[in-house]
PDB file of N, CA, C and O in Angstrom:
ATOM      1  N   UNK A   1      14.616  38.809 -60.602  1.00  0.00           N
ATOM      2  CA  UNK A   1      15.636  38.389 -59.651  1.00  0.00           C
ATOM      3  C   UNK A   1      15.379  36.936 -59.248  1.00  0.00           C
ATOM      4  O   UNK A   1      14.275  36.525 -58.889  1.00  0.00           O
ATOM      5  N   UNK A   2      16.497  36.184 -59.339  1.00  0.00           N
ATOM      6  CA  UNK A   2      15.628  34.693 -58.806  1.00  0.00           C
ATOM      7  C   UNK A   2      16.330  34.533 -57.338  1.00  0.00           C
ATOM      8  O   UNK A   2      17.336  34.950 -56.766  1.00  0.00           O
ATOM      9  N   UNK A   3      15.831  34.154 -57.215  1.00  0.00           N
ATOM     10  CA  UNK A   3      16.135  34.037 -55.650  1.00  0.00           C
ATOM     11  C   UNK A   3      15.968  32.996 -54.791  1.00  0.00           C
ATOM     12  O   UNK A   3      14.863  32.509 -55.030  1.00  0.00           O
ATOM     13  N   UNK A   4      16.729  32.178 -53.558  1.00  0.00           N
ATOM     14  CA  UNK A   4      17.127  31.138 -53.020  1.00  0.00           C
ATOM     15  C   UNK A   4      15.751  30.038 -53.140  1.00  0.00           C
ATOM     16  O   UNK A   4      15.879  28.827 -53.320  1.00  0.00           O
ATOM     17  N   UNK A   5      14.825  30.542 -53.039  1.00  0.00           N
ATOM     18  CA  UNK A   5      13.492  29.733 -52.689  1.00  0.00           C
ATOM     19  C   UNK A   5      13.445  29.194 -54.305  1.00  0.00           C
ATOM     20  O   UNK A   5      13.165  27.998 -54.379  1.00  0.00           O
ATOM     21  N   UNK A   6      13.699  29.958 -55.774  1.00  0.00           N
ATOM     22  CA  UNK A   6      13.253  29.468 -56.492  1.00  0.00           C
ATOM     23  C   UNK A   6      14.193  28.567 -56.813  1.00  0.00           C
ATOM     24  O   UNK A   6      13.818  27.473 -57.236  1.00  0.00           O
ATOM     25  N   UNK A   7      15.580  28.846 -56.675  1.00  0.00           N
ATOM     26  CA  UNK A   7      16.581  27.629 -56.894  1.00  0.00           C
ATOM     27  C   UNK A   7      16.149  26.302 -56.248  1.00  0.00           C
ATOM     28  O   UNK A   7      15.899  25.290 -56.903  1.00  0.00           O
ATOM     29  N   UNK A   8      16.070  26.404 -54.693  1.00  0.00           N
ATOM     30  CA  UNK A   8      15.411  25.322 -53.923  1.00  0.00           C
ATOM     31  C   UNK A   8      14.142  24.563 -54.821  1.00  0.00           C
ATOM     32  O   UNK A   8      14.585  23.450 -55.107  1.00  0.00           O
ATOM     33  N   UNK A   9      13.167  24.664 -55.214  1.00  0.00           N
ATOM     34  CA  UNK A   9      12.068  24.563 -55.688  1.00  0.00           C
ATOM     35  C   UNK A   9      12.933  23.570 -56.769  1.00  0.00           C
ATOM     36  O   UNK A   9      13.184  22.367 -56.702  1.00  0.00           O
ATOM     37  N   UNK A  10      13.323  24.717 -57.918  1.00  0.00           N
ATOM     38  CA  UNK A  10      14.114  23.812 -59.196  1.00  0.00           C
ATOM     39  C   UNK A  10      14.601  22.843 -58.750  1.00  0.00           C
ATOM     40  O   UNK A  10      14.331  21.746 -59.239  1.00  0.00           O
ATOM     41  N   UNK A  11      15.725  23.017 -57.362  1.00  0.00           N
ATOM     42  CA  UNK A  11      16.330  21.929 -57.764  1.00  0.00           C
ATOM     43  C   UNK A  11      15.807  20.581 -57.187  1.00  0.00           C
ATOM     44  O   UNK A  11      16.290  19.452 -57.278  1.00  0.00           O
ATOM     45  N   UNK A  12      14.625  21.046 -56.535  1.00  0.00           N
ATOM     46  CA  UNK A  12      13.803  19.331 -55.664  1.00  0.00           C
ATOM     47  C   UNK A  12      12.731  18.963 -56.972  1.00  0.00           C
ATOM     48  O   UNK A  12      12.022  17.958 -56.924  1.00  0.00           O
ATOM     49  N   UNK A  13      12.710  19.949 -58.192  1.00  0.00           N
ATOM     50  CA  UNK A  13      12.139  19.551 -58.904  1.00  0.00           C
ATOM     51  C   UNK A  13      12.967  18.146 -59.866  1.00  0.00           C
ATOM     52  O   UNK A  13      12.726  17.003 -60.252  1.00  0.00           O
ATOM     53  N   UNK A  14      13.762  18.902 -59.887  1.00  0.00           N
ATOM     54  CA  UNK A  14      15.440  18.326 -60.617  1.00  0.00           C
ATOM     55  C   UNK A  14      15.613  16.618 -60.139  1.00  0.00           C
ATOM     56  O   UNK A  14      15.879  15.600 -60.779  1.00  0.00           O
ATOM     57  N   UNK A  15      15.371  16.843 -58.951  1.00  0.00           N
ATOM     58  CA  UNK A  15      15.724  15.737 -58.254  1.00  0.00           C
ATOM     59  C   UNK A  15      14.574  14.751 -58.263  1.00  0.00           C
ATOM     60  O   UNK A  15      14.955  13.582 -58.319  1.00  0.00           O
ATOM     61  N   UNK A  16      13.500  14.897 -58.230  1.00  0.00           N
ATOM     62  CA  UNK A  16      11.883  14.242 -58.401  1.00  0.00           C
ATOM     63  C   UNK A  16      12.302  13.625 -59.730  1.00  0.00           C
ATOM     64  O   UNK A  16      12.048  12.442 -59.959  1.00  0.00           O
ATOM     65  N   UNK A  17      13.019  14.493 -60.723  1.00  0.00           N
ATOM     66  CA  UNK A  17      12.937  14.016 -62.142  1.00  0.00           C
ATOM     67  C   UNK A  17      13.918  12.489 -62.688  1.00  0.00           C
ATOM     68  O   UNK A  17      13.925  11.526 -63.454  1.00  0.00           O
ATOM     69  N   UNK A  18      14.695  13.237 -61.554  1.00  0.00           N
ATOM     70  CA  UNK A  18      15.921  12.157 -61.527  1.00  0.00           C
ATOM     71  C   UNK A  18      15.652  10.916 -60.729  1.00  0.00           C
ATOM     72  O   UNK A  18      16.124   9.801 -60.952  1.00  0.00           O
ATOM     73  N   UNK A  19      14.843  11.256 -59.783  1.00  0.00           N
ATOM     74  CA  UNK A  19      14.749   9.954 -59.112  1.00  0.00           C
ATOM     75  C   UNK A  19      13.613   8.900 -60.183  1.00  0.00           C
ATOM     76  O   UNK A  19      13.815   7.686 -60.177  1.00  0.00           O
ATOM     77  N   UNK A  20      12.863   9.277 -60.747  1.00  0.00           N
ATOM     78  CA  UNK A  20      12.007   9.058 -61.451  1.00  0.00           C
ATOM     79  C   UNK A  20      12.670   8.119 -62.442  1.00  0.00           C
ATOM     80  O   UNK A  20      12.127   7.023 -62.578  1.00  0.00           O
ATOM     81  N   UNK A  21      13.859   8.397 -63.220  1.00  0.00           N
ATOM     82  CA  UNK A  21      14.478   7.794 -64.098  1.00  0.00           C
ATOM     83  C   UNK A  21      15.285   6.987 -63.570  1.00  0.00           C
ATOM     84  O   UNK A  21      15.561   6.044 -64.312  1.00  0.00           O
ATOM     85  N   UNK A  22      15.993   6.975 -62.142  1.00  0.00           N
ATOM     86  CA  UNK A  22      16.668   6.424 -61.507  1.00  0.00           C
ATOM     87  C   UNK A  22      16.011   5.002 -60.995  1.00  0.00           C
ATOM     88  O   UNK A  22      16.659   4.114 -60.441  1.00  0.00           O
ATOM     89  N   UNK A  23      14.856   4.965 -61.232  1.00  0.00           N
ATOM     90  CA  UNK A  23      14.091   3.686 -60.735  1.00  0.00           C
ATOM     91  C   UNK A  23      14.230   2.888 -61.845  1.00  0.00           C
ATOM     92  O   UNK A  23      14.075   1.734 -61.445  1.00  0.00           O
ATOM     93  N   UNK A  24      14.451   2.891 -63.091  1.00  0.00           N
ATOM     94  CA  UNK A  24      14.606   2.096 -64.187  1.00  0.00           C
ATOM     95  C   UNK A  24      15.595   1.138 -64.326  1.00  0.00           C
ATOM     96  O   UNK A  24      15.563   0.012 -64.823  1.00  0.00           O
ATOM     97  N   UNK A  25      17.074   2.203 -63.454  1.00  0.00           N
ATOM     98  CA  UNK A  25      18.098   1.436 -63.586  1.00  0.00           C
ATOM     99  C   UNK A  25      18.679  -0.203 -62.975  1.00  0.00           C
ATOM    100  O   UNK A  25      18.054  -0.743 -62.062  1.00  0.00           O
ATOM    101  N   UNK A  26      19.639  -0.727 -63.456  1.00  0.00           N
ATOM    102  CA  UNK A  26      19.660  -1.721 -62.833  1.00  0.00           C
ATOM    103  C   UNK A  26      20.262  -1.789 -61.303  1.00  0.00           C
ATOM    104  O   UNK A  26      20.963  -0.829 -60.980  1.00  0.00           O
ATOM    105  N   UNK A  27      20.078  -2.730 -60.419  1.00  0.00           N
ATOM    106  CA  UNK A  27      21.006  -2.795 -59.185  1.00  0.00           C
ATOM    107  C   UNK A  27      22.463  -2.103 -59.462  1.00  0.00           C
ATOM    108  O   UNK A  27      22.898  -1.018 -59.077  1.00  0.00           O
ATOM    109  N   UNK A  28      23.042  -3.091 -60.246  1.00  0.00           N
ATOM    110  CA  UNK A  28      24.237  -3.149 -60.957  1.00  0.00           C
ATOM    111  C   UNK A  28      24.677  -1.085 -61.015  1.00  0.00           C
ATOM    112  O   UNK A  28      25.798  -0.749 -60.634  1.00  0.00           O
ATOM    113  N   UNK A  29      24.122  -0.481 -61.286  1.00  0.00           N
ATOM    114  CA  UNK A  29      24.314   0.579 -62.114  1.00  0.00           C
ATOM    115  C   UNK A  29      24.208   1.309 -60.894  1.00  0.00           C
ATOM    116  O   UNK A  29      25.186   1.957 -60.521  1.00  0.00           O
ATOM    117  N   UNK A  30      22.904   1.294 -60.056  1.00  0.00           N
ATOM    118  CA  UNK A  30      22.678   2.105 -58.498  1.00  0.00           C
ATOM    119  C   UNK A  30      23.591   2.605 -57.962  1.00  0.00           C
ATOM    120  O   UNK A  30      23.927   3.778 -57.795  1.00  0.00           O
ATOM    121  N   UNK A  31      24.467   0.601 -57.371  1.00  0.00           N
ATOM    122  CA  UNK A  31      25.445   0.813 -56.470  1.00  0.00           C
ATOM    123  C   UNK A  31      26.593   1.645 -57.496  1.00  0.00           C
ATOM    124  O   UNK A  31      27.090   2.751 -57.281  1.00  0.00           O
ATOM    125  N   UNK A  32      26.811   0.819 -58.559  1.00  0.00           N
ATOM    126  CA  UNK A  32      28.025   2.207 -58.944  1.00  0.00           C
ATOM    127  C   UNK A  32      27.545   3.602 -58.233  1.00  0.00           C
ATOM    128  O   UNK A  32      28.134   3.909 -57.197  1.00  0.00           O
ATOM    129  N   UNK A  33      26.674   4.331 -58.647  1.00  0.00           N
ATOM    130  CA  UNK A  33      26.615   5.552 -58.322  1.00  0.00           C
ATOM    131  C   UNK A  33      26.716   5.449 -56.782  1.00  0.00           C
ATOM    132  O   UNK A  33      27.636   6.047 -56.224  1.00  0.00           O
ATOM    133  N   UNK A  34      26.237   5.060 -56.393  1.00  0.00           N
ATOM    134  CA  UNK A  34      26.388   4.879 -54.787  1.00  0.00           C
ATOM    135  C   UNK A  34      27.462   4.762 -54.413  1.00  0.00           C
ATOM    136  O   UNK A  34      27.774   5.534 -53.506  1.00  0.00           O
ATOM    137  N   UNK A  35      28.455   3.845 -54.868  1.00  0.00           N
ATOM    138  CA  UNK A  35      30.003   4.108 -54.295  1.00  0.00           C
ATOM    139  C   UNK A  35      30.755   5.106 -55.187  1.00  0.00           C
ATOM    140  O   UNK A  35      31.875   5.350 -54.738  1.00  0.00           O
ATOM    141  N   UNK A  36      30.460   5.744 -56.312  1.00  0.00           N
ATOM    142  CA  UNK A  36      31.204   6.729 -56.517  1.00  0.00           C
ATOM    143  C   UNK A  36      31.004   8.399 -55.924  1.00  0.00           C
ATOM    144  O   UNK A  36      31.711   9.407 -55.940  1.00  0.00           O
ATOM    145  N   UNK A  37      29.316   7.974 -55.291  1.00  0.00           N
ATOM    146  CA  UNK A  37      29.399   9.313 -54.438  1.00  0.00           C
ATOM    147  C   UNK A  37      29.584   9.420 -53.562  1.00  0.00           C
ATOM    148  O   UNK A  37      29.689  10.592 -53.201  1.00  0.00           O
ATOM    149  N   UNK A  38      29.814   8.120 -52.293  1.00  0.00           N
ATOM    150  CA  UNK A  38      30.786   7.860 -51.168  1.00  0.00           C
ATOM    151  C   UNK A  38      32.388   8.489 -51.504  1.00  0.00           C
ATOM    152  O   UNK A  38      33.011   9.248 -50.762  1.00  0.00           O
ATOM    153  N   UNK A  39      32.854   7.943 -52.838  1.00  0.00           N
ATOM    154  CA  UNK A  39      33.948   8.244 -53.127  1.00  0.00           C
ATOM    155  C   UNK A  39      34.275   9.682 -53.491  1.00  0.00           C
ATOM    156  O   UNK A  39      35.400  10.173 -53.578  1.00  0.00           O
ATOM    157  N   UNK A  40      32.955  10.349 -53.713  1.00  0.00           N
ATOM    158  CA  UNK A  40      33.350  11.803 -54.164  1.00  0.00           C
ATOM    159  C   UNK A  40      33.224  12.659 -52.737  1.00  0.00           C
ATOM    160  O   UNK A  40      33.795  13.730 -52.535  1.00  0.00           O
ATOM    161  N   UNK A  41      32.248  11.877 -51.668  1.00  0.00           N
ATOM    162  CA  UNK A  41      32.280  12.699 -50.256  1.00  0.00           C
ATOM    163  C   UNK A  41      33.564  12.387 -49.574  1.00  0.00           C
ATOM    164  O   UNK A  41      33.905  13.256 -48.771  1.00  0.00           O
ATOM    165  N   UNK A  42      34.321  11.421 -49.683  1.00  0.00           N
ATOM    166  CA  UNK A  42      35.645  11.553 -48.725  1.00  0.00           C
ATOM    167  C   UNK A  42      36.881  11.974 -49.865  1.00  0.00           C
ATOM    168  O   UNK A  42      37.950  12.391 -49.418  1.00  0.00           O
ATOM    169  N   UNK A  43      36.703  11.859 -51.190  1.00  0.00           N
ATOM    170  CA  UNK A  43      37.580  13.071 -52.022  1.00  0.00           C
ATOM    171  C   UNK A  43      37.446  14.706 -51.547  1.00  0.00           C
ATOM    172  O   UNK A  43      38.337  15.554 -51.496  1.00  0.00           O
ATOM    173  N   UNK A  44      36.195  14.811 -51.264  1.00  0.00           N
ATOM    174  CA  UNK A  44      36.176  16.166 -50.969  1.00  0.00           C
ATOM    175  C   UNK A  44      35.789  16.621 -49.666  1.00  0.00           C
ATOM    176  O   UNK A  44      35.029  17.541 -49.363  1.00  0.00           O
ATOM    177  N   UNK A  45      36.521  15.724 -48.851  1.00  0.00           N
ATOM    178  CA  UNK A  45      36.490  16.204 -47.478  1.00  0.00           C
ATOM    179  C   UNK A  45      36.514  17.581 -46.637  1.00  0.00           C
ATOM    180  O   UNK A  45      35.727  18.040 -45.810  1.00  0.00           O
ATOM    181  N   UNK A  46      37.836  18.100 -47.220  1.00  0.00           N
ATOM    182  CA  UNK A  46      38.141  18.953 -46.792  1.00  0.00           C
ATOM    183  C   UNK A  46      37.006  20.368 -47.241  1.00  0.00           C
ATOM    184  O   UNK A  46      36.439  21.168 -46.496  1.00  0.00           O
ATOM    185  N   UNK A  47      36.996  20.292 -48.178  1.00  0.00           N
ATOM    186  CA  UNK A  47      36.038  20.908 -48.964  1.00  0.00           C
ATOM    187  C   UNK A  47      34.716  21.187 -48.581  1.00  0.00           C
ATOM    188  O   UNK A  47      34.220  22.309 -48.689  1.00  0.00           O
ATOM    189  N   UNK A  48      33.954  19.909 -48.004  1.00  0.00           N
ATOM    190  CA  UNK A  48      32.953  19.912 -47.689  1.00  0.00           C
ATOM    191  C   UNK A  48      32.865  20.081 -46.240  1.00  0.00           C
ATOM    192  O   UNK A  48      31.799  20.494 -45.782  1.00  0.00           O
ATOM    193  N   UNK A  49      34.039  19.764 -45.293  1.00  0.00           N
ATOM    194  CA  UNK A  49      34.383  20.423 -43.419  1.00  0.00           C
ATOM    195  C   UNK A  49      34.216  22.255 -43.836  1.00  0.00           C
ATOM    196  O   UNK A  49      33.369  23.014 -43.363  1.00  0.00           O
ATOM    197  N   UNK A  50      35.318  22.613 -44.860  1.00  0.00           N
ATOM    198  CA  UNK A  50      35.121  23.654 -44.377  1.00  0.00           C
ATOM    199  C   UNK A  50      34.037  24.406 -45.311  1.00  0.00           C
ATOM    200  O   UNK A  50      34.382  25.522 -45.699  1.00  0.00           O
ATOM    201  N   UNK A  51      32.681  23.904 -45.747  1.00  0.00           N
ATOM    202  CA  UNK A  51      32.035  24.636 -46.008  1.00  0.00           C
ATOM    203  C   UNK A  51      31.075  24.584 -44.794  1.00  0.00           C
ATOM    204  O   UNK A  51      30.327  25.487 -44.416  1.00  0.00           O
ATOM    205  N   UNK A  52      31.237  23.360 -44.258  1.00  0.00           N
ATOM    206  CA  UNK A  52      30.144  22.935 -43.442  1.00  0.00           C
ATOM    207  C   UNK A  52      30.588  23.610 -42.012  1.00  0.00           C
ATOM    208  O   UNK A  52      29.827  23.702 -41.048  1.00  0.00           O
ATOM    209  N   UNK A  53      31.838  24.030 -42.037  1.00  0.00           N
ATOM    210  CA  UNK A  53      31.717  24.977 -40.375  1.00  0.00           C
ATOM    211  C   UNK A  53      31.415  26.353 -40.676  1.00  0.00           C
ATOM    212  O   UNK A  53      31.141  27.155 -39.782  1.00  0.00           O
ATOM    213  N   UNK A  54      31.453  26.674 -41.947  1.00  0.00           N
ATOM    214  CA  UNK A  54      30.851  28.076 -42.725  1.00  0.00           C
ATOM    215  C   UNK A  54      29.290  28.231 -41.810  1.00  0.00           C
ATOM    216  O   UNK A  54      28.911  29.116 -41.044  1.00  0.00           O
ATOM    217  N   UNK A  55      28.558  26.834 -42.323  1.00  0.00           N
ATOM    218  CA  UNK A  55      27.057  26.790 -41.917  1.00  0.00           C
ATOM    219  C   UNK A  55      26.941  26.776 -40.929  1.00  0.00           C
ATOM    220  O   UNK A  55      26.051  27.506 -40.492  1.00  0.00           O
ATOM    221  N   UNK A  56      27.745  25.954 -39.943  1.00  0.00           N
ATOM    222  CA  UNK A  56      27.406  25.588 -38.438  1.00  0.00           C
ATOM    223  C   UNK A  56      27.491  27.335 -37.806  1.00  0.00           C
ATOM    224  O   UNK A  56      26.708  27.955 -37.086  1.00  0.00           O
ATOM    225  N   UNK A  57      28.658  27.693 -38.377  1.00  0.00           N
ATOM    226  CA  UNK A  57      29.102  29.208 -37.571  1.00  0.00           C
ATOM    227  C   UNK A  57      27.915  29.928 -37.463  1.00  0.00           C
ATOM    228  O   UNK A  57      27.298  30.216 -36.438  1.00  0.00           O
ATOM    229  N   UNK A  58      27.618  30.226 -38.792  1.00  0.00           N
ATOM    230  CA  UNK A  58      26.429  31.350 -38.995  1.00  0.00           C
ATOM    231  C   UNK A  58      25.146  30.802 -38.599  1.00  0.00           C
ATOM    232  O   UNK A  58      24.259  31.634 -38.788  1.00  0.00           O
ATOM    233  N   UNK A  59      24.624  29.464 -38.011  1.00  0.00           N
ATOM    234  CA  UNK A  59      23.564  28.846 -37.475  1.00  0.00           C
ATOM    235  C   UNK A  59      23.768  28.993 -36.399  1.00  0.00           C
ATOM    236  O   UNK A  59      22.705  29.448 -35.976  1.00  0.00           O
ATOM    237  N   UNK A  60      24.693  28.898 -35.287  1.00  0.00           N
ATOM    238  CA  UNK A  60      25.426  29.362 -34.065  1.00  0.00           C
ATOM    239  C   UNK A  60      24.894  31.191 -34.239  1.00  0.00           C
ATOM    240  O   UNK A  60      24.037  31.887 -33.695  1.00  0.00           O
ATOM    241  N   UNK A  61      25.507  31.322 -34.859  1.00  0.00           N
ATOM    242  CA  UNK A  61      25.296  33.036 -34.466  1.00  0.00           C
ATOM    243  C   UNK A  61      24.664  33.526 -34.659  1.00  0.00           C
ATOM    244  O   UNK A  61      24.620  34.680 -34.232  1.00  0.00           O
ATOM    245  N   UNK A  62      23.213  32.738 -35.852  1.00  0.00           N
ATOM    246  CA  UNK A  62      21.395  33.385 -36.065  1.00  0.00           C
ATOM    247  C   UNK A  62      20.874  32.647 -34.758  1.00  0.00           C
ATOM    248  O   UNK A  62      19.700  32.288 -34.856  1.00  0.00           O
ATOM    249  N   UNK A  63      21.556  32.318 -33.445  1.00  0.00           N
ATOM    250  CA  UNK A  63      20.780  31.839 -32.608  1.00  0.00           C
ATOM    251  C   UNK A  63      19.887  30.473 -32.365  1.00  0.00           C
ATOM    252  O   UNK A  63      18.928  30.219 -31.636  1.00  0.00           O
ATOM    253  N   UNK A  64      20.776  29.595 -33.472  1.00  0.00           N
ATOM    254  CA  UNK A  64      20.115  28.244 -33.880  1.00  0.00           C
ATOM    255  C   UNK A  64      19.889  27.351 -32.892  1.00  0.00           C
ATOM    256  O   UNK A  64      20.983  27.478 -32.342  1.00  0.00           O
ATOM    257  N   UNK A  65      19.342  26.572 -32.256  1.00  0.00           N
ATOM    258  CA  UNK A  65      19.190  25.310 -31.345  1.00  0.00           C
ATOM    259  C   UNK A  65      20.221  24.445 -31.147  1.00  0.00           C
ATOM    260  O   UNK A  65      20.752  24.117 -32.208  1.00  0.00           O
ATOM    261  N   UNK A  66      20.682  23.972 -30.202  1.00  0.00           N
ATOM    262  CA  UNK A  66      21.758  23.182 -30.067  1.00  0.00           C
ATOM    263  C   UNK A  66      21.759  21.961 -30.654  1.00  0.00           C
ATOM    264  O   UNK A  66      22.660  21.400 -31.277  1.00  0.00           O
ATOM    265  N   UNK A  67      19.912  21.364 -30.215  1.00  0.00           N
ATOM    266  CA  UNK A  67      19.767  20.127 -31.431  1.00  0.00           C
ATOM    267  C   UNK A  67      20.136  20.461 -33.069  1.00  0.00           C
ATOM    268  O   UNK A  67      20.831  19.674 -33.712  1.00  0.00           O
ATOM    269  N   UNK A  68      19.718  21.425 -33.529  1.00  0.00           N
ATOM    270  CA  UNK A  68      19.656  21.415 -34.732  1.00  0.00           C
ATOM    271  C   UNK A  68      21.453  21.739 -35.288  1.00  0.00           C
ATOM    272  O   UNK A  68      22.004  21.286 -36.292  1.00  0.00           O
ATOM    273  N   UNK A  69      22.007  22.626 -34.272  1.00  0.00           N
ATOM    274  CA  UNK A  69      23.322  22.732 -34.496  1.00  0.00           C
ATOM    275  C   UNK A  69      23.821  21.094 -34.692  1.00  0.00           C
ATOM    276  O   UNK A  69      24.351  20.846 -35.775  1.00  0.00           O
ATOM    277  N   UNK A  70      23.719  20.253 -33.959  1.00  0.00           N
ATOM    278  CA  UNK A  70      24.392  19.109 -33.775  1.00  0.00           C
ATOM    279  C   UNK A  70      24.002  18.177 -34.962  1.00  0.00           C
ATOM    280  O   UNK A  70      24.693  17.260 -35.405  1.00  0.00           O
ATOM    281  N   UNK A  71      22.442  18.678 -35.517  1.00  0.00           N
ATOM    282  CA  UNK A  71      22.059  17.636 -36.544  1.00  0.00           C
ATOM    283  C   UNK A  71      23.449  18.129 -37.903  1.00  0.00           C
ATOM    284  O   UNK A  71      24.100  17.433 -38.683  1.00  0.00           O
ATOM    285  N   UNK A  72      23.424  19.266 -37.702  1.00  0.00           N
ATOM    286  CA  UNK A  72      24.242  19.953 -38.836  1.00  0.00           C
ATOM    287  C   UNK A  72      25.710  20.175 -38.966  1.00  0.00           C
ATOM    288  O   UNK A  72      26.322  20.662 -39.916  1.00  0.00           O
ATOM    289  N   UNK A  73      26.238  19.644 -37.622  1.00  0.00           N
ATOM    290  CA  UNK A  73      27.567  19.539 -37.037  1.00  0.00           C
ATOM    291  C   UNK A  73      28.294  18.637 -37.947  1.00  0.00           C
ATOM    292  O   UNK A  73      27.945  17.495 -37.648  1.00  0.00           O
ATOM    293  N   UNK A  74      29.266  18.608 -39.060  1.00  0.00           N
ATOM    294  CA  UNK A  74      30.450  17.720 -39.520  1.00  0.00           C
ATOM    295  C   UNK A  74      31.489  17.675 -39.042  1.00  0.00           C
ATOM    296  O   UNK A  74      32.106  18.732 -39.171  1.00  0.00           O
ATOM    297  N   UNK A  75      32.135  16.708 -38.385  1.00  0.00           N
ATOM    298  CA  UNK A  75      33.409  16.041 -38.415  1.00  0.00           C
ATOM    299  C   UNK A  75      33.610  15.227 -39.587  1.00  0.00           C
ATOM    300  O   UNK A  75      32.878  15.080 -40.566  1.00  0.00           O
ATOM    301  N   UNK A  76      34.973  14.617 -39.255  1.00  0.00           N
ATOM    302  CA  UNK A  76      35.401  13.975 -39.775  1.00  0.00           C
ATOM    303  C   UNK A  76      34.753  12.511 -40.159  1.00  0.00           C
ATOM    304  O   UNK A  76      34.306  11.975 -41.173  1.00  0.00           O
ATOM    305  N   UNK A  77      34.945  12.186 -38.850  1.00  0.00           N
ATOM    306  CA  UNK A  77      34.690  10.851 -38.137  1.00  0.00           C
ATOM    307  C   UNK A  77      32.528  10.955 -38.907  1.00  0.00           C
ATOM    308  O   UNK A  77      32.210  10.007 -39.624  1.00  0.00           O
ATOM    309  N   UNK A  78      31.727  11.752 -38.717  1.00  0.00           N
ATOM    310  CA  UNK A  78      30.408  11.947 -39.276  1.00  0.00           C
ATOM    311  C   UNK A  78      30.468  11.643 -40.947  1.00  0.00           C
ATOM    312  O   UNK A  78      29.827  10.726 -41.461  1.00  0.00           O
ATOM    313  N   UNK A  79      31.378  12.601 -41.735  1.00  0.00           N
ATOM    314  CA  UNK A  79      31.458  12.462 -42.839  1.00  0.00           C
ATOM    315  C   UNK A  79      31.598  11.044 -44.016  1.00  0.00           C
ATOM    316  O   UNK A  79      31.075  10.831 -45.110  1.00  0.00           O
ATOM    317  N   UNK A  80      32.886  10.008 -42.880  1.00  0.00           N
ATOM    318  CA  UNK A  80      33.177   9.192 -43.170  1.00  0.00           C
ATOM    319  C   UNK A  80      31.608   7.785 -43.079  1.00  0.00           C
ATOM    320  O   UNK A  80      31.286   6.844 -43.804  1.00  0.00           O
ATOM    321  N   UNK A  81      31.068   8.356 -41.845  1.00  0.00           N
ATOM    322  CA  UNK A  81      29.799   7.613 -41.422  1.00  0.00           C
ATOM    323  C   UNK A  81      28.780   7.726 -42.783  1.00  0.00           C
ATOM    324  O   UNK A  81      28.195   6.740 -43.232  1.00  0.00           O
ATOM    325  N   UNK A  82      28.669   9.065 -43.351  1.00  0.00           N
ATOM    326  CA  UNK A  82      28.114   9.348 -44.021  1.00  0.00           C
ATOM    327  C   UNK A  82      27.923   8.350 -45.771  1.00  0.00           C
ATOM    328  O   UNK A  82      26.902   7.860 -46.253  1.00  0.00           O
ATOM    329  N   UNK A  83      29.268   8.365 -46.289  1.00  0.00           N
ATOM    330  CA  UNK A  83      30.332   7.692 -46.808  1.00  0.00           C
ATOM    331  C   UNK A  83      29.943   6.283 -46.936  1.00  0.00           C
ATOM    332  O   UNK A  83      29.706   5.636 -47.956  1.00  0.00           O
ATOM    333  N   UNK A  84      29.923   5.894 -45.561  1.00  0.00           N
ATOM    334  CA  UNK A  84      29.853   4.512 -45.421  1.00  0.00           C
ATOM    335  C   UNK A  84      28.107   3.887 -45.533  1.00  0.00           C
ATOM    336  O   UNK A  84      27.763   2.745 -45.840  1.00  0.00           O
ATOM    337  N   UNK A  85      27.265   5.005 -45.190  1.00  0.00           N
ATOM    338  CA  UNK A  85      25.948   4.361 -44.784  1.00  0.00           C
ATOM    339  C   UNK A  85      25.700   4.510 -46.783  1.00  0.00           C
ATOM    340  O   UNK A  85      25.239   3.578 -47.442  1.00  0.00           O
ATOM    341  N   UNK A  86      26.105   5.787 -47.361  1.00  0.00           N
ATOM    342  CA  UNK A  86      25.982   5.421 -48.763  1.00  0.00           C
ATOM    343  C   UNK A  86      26.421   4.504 -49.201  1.00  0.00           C
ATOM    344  O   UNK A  86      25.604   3.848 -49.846  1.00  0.00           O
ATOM    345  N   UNK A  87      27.439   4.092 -49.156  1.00  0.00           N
ATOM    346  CA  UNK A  87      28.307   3.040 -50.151  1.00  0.00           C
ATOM    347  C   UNK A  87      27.168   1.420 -49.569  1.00  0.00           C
ATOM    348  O   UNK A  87      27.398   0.304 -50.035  1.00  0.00           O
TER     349      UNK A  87
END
């Protein structure tokens, strides 16, 4: 059975691997990716609000912390921040 912890694991492995190769590239090449994944977080806005009040709900209702609710809280207006500190 694989299960959430081993996905987690893979995929920070995934990501170690990638960042690894990602240091090679040029400036030039970075920022592309950098503004096309700004561009893919406010393409998929909606998408990503309503997965993200999915999380907030059920963190609210396992009794979660108000700080931590708020770290995890998306709006709009956050998303776009988000967006912007990438690009």
């Amino acid at each position: 059975m694989y299960s959430a912890l081993e996905e987690l694991r893979n995929r920070g492995i995934a990501a170690k691997n990638a960042s690894q190769r990602l240091a090679f590239l040029s400036t030039e090449i970075k920022n592309r990716a950098l503004n096309g994944i700004a561009a893919g977080l406010l393409a998929r806005k909606d998408e990503i609000l309503a997965a993200n009040k999915k999380d907030y709900d059920a963190g609210k209702a396992s009794g979660m912390g108000e700080a931590l609710l708020d770290r995890l809280f998306l709006d709009e207006r956050r998303l776009e921040g988000i967006a912007a500190a990438t690009r």
